[in-house]
C-alpha positions as CSV (number, residue, x, y, z in Angstrom):
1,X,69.3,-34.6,-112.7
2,X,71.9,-33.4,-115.4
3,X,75.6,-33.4,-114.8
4,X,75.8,-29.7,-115.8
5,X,73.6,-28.8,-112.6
6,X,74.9,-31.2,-110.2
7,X,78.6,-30.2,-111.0
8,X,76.8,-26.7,-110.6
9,X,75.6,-27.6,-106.9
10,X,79.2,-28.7,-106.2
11,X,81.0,-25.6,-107.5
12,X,78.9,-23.5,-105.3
13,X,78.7,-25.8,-102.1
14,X,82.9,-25.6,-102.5
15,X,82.6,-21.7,-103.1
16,X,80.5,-21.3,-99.9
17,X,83.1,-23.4,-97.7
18,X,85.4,-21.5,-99.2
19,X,83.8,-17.8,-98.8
20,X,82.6,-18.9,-94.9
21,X,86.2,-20.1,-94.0
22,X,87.7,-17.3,-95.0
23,X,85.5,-14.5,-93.5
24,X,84.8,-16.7,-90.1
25,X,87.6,-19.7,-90.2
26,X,84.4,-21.9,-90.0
27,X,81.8,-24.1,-92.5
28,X,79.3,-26.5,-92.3
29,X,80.8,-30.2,-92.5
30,X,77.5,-31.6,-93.8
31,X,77.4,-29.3,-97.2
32,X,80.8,-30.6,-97.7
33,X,80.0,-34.4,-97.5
34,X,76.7,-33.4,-99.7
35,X,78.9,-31.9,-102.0
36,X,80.6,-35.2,-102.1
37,X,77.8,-37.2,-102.4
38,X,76.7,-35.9,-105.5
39,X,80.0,-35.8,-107.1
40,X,80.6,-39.5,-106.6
41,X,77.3,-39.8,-107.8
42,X,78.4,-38.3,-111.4
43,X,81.8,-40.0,-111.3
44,X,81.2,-41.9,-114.3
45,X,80.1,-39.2,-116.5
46,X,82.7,-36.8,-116.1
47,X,86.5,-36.9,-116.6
48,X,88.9,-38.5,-114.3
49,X,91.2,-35.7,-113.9
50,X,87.8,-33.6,-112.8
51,X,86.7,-35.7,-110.8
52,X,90.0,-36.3,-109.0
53,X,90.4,-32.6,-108.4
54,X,87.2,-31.4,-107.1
55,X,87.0,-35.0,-105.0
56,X,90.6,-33.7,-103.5
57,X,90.0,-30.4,-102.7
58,X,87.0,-31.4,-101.0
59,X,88.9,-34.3,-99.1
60,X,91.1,-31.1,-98.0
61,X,88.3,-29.6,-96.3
62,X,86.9,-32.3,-95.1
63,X,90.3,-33.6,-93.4
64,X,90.7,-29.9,-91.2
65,X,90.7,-30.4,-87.4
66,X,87.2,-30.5,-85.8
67,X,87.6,-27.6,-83.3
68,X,88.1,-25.9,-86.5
69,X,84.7,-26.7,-87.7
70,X,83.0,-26.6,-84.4
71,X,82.6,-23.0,-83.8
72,X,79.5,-21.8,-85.5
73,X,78.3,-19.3,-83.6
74,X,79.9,-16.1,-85.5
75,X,78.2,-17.2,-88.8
76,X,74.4,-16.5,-89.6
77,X,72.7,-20.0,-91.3
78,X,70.3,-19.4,-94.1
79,X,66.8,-20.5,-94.2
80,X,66.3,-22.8,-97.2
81,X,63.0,-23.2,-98.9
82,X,61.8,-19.2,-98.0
83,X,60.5,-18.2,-101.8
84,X,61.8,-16.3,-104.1
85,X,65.4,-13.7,-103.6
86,X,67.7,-13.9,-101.6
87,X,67.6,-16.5,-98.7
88,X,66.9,-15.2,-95.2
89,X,69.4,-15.2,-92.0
90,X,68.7,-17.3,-89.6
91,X,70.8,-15.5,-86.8
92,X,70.6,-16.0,-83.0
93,X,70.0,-14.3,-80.0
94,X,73.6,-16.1,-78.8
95,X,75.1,-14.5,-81.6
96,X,74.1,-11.0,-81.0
97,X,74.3,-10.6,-78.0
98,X,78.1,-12.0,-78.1
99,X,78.8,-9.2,-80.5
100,X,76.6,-6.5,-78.4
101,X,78.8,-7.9,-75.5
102,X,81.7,-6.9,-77.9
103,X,80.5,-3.2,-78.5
104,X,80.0,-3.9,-82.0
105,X,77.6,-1.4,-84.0
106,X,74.6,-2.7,-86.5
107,X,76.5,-1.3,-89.1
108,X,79.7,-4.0,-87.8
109,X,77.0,-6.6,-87.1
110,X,75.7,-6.3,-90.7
111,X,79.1,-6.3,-92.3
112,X,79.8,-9.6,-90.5
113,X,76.6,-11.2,-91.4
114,X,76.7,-10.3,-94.9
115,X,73.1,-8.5,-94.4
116,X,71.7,-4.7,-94.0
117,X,71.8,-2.8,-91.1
118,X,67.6,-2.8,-91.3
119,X,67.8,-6.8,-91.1
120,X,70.0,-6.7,-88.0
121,X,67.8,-3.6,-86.2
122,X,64.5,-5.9,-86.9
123,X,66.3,-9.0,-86.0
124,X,67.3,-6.9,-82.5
125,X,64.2,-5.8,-81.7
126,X,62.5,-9.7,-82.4
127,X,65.0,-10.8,-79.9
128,X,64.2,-7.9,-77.5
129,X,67.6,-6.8,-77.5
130,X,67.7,-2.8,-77.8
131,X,71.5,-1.4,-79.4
132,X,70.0,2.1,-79.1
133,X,68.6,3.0,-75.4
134,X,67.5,6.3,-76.0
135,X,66.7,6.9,-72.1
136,X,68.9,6.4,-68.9
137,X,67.8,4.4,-65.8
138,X,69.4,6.8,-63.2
139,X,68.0,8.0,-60.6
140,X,67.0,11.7,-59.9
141,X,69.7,11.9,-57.2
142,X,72.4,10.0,-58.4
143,X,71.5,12.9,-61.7
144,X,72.2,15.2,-58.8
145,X,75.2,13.9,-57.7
146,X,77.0,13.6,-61.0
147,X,75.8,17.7,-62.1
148,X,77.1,18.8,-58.7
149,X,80.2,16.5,-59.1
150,X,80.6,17.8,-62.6
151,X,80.1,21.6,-61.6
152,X,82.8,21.3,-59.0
153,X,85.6,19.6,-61.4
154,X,85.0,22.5,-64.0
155,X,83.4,25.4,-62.1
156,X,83.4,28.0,-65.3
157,X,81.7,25.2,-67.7
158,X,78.8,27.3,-68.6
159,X,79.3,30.3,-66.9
160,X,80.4,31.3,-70.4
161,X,77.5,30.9,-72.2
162,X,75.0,32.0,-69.9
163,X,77.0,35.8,-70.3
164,X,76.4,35.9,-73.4
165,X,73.1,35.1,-73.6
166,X,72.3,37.5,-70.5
167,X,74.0,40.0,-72.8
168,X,72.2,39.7,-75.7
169,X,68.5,39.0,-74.6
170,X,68.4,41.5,-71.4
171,X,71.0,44.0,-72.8
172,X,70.8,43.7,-76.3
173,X,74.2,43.7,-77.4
174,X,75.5,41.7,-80.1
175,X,78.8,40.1,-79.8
């Protein structure tokens, strides 16, 4: 393997720590040590001072507290090896049902995972999880119950309305 694309693979094994800890305060230990193991594997052919400063900042990384690192659950893996474009999200039913729990909307969702809102509906619905119900569970009664309670808070709510259409349709007046 050249040097060019192995210091390549380090550069962006770094940037992805870098781009993960900053938008979840999380990143995989083992791309770091990877990222290690192939620098110490090109030691010899590059410069000292290069060597010493990518080998230190990922030391840095590597030396954060472990709880830090622990917490993967608000970051989406990608699936390696899927073809050509961009990789696909491996993201969980744990994870989105911790940010349904949260009221978050697929749009949210979608920002967090770096992904469209289409990926996030179809990842819902392979999951079984529905965002949008578009029908209620209630009961016919318990309906009853809350128009009644509702028509006895606000007595004049539509009485309004149904005048002016009484009016216009039977009478024929426009107002």
């Amino acid at each position: 393997m050249d040097v060019a694309e192995v210091l390549q693979r380090v550069r962006r094994s770094l940037a992805n720590a870098c781009r993960m800890y900053e938008s979840t305060n999380t990143f995989q230990h083992s791309d770091l040590q990877s990222a290690s193991t192939n620098l110490s594997r090109i030691s010899c052919r590059i410069s000292s001072e290069t060597f010493d400063s990518l080998n230190s900042a990922i030391n840095v990384l590597l030396e954060l507290p472990q709880d830090v690192l622990s917490d993967y659950s608000y970051y989406a893996q990608t699936e390696k090896g899927t073809g050509k474009g961009r990789p696909s999200l491996s993201i969980t039913r744990e994870q989105l049902m911790i940010f349904y729990n949260e009221g978050y909307t697929a749009k949210r969702m979608a920002k967090h995972f770096k992904c469209s809102t289409s990926i996030i509906y179809k990842k819902l619905y392979e999951h079984g999880i529905k965002l949008r119900s578009k029908y209620t569970d209630i009961e016919d009664e318990a309906l009853r119950t809350k128009i009644i309670d509702l028509h006895q808070t606000h007595p004049n709510s539509g009485s309004v309305v149904s005048t002016l259409i009484f009016l216009k349709l039977v009478l024929g007046k426009v107002i």
